[in-house]
N, C-alpha and C positions, 0 to 999 in steps of 0.2 A: 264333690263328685258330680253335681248336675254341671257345674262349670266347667268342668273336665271332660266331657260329655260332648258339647257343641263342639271343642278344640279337638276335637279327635275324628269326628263327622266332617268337618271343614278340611282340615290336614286329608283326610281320607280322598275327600271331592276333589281339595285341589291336586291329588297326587293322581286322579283315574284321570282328570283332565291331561295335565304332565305327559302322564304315558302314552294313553293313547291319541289323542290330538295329536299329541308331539310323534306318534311313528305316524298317524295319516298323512300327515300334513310333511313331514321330517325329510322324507323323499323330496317331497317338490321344494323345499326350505331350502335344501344343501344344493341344489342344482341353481335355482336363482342365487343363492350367495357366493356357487363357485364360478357363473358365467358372472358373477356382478364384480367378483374381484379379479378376475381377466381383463374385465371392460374398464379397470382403474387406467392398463397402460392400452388402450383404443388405439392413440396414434403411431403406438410403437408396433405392435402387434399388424395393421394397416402396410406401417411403412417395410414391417419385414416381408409382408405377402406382393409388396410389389417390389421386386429385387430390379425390373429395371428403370425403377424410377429413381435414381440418382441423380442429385446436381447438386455444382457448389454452389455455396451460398451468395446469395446474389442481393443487391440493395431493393429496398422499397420502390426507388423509383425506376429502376433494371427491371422489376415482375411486372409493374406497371406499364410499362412500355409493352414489356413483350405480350402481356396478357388484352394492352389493346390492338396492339398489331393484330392476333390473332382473330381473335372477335370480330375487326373491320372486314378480316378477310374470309371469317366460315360466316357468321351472321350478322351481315349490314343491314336484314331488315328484319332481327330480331322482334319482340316486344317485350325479351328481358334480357341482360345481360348478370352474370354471375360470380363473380371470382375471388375462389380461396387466395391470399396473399400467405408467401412462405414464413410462418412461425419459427418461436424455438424448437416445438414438439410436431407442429405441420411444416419438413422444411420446402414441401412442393407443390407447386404454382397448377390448381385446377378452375377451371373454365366453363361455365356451363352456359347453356342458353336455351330459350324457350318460344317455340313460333306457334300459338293457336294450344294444344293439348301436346305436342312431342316436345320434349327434353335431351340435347345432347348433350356431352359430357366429354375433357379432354383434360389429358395432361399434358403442362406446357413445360419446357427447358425454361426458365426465370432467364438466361442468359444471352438463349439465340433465339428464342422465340418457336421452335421448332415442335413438332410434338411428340412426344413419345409412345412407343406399343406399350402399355403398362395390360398386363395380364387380367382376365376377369377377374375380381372376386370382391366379396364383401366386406372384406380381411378384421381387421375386429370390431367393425361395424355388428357383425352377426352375434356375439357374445352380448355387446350392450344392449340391440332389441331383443333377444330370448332371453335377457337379465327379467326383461319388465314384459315382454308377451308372449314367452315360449313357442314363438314363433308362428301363434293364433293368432295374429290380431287382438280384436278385444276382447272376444270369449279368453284369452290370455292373461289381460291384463285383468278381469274379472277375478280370474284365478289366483295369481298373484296378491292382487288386492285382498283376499281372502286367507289366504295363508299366511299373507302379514299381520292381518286380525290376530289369528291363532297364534302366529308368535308372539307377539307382546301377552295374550292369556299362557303363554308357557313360561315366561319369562314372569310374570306374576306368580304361575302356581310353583314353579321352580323355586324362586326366592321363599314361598310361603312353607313349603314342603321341607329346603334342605336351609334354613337358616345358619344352622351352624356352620355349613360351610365356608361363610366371612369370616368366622374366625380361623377356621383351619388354615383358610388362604392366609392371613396377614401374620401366621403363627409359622408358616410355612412348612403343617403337616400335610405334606403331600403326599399320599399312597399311589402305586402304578398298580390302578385297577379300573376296566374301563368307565364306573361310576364315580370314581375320582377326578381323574382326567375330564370325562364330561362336565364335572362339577368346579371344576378351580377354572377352565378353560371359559366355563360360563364367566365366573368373576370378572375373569382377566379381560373379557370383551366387551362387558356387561353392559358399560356406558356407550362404547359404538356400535351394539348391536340394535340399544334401543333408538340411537340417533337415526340408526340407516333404515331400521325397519319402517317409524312414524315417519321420517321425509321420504319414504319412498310411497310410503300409503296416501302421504298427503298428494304429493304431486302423481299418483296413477288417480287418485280418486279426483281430484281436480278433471284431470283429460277425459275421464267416465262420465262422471255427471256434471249435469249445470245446476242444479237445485242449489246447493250451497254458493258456486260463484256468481250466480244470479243474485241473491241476497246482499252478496259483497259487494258485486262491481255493477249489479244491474241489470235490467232487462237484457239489453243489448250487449250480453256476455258473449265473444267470441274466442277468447283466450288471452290469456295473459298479457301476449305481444300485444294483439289487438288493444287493448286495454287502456296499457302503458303508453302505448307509443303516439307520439302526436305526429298526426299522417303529412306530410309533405307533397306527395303526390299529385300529380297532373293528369288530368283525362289528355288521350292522344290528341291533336289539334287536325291532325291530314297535312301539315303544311309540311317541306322538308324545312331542316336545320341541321348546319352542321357542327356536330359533336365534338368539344373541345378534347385536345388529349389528355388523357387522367394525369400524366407527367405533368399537366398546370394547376390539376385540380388536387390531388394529393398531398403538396405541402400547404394549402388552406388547410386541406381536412388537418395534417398533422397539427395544427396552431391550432387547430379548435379541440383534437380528443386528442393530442399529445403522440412526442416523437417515436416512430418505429413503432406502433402501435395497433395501426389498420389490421382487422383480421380478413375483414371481408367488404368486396365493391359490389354493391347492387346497381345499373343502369337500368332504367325504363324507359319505355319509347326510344330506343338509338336513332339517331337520323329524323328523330321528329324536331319541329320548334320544342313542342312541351319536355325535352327529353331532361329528364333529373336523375343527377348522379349521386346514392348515398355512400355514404363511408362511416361502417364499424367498427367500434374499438372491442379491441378483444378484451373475452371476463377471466383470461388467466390471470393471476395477482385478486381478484376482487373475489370477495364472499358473496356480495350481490347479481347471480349468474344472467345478468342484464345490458349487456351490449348499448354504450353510448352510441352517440351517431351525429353527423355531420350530412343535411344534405343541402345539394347546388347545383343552381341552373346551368344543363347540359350544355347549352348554348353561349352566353353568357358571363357564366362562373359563378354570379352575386349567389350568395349563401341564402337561401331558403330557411335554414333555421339549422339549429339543431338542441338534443335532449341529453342530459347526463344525470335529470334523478325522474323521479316516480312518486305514485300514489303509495299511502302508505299500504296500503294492503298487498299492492303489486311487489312496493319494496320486503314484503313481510314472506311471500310466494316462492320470489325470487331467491329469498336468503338461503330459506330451505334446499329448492336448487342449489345452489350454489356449494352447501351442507354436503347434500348427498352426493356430489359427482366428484366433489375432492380437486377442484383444479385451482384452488384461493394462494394454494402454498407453495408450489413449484416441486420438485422432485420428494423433496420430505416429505410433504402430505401424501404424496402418490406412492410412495414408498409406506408411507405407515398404516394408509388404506388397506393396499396389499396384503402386508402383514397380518393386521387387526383382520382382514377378509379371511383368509387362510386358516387361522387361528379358531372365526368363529365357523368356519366350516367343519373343520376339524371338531368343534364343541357340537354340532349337530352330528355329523359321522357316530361319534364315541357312544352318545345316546342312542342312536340305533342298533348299533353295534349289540351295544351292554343288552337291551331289549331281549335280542335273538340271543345272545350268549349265555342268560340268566336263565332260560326255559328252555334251550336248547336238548338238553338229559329226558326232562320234562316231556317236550310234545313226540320224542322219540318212542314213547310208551304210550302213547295215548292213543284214540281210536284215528281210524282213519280221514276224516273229516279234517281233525283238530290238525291232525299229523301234516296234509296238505298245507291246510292254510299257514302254520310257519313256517314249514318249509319253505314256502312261499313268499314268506316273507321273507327270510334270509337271503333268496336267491335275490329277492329286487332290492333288500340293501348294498349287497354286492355289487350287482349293476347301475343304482346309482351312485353310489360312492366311489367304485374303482372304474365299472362303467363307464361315468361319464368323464371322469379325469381321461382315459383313453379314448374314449369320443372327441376331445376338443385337442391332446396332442394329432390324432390321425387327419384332424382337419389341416391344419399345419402343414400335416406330411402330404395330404393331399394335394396342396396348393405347390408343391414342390416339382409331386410327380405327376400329376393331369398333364394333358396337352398343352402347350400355349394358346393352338390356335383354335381348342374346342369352344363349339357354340355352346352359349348357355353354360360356362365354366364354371360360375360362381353356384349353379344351383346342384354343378356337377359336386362340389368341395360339399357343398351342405347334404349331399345326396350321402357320401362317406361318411361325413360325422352322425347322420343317422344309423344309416346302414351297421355298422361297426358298434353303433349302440347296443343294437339289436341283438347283433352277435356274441357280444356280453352277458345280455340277458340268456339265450339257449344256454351259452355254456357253464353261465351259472346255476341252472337249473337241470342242467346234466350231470354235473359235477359235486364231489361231498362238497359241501362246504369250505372247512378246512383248505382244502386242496384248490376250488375257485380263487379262496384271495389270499394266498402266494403264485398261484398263475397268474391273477390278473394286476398283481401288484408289480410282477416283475416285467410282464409284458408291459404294461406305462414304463416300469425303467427302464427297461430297455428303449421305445420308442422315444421318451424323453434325452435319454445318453446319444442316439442318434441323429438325433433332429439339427445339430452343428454338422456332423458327418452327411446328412442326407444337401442340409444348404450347402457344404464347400461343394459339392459332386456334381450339385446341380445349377448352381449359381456362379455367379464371380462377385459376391458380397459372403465370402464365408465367413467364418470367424479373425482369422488372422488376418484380410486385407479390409476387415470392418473397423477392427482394432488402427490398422494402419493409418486410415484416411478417416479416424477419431469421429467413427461411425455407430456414436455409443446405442443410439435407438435399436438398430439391427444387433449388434454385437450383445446389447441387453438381454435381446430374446437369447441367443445360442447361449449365454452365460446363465443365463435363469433356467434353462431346461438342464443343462448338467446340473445345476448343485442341487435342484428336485429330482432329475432323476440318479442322482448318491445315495440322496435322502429314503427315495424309493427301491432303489435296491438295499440299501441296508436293512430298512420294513420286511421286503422280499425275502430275505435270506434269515430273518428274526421269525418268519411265519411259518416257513418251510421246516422250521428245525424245531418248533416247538410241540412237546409232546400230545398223545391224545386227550382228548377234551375229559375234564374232569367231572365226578359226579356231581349228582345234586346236591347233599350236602356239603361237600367239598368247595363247591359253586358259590353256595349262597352263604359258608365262612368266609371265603374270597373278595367276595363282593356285596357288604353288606351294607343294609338297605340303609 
């Protein structure tokens, strides 16, 4: 009996933790996990918001050429020179340069060298930094950092609280009740929720503090890069010198980090003697998210040096990286990110859900006070759940139908995806519940069902001539918003039709504990 005692005190604790940690925190959980499984396909998601950046595929040393033609000719007296080279997943040639404090930025044709109008925006750039900063900055990543704490103590007291449920899973007693669903949906993700959550806490808590990588790597902690990388660099001299074309410098690099390979050319000093040319090797294929490099006298040619391993601790950083962003494996890891992302979103949603569903009968009788605050609750699980699925298709939509040539475009798209949050929230909070999410579920199916109808209307990259010219990036997205939004009208028309909410008893035979 006294033994029985403690185990019942513990189960208790770890089960108030479960609850409620898991609704505080559950909100801002499902919103990092759903912009975090967007930000798996970044360059797809990027490459659909700029529909007129189009070109065929052109060789390494075709974007090399055209990318220094271009350079010579906007900044010859740069003091950096930048350039994306077209990938399998990046297939377009951008160009950046830096004179004093301003940064510009271009996209090149890889073929003619010419430039393109590509449209503002942050295209899925914006999902991966509001993955990890919710668009604060660091008070963000603070936050972040904190609710991943909380998640692995949910993910502890969850396993400590509902044990049996490993067996039900591998027995494959599945009931469809929302504490089911939340509870096999935990199993099923169980191993990459813990993976993503601890490498995402490691590397936000790395960028936050020095205290620990000080210890590691030393006083003189500036980051990772810094760390790792053995500096090549030259102070400018003042003398001129002229800057060989990358077209001679390029197949060295290929011989030192290997063929088709280059992701990115850094120049420094252009036009100076001192001027040095690096060349990186992309980390798609590699677990270790650490870019070799090749660098050579601008001038010159002769190889300066170059790096392809690390310290162990940087190699230990980096893995993690590498872990968390999923690019080691080529389409199947991104594809199973996805998935596995989706899935533990969903395992967060259903625990919310179940929350408001279980007490629901409950705080409808209770005083006024109580009565609010679930209410309340309910309306802001709506809003984030269905909410913000409809906040990041309307960003989409908004990139479609904004101006081309509005200033400030890109902050106009983010001004939509907020705004439209917003409006989620009123009308889930004007609305019964019930009746919020089949409205707001059908409205995402519907906005997902259109979003190939709104690109063919507005573009000339629609569905059928993306297909055409085996434009799988673009055509991915149109293809991935219909079968989610199926998926969500079937939800929709399953919510709409179901009867009114059952009693408390009836409740809590339904769904028991």
């Amino acid at each position: 009996m006294d033994k029985a005692k403690p185990n019942r005190s513990f189960t208790l604790a770890m089960s108030e933790l479960h609850t409620w940690g898991g609704l505080v925190f559950g909100w801002l959980l499902f919103i990092i996990f759903l912009t975090g499984t967007l930000a798996v396909f970044e360059p797809e998601i990027t490459h659909w918001m700029q529909p007129n950046v189009r070109s065929s595929q052109a060789e390494p040393l075709q974007a090399a050429a055209a990318a220094d033609k271009s350079l010579r000719l906007f900044a010859p007296r740069a003091d950096l020179w930048m350039i994306a080279m077209p990938q399998n997943r990046h297939p377009d040639l951008t160009i950046i340069w830096k004179k004093d404090t301003v940064t510009l930025e271009k996209q090149i044709n890889p073929q003619t060298g010419r430039v393109i109008k590509a449209p503002e925006t942050e295209g899925g750039e914006f999902f991966a930094r509001f993955h990890y900063d919710l668009h604060s900055g660091k008070s963000g990543m603070w936050l972040v950092s904190l609710a991943s704490v909380v998640m692995l103590a949910a993910l502890v007291s969850g396993v400590a609280i509902r044990r049996q449920v490993f067996k039900d899973f591998f027995r494959l007693r599945w009931r469809r009740n929302w504490l089911d669903v939340h509870s096999m949906t935990g199993v099923l993700t169980l191993p990459f929720v813990i993976l993503i959550t601890y490498t995402g806490l490691t590397i936000t808590f790395f960028l936050l503090s020095t205290a620990v990588p000080q210890i590691l790597y030393g006083s003189a902690w500036k980051g990772p890069a810094a760390v790792a990388s053995t500096n090549f660099e030259r102070p400018r001299s003042n003398q001129p010198g002229k800057l060989l074309p990358l077209t001679e410098l390029l197949p060295k690099a290929e011989a030192e980090l290997g063929k088709n390979s280059i992701a990115y050319v850094r120049v420094t000093n252009p036009g100076d003697r001192q001027a040095v040319v690096t060349f990186f090797r992309t980390v798609d294929g590699e677990v270790v998210a650490m870019s070799a490099k090749a660098s050579f006298d601008g001038v010159t040619g002769e190889l300066l040096g170059s790096q392809a391993t690390w310290n162990k601790y940087v190699t230990a950083y980096r893995t993690l990286v590498g872990l968390h962003i999923g690019r080691f494996g080529g389409y199947p890891v991104c594809w199973l990110y996805f998935a596995a992302g989706l899935i533990s979103s969903a395992m967060i949603a259903t625990g919310l859900i179940f929350f408001t569903v279980k007490r629901r009968r409950r705080y409808a009788r209770s005083n006024q006070l109580t009565y609010v605050m679930y209410r309340t609750a309910e309306a802001l699980n709506i809003t984030v759940i269905m909410g913000s699925v409809i906040a990041c298709i309307t960003y989409l939509w908004a990139n479609r139908l904004l101006p081309q040539a509005m200033t400030n475009r890109s902050e106009g798209e983010i001004t939509v995806f907020f705004s439209v949050w917003l409006i989620m929230l009123l009308h889930a909070l004007l609305r019964p519940p019930e009746r919020a999410w089949s409205e707001q579920t059908g409205f995402a199916a519907l906005l997902c069902l259109g979003l190939p109808l709104i690109n063919a209307l507005t573009t000339k990259v629609g569905l059928a001539p993306a297909i055409a010219a085996r434009d799988w990036m673009t055509a991915g997205i149109d293809l991935t918003a219909l079968l989610l939004g199926v998926v969500l009208a079937v939800t929709a028309r399953r919510l709409a039709a179901r009867p009114p909410a059952k009693t408390d008893r009836q409740i809590e035979i339904s769904l028991p504990r």
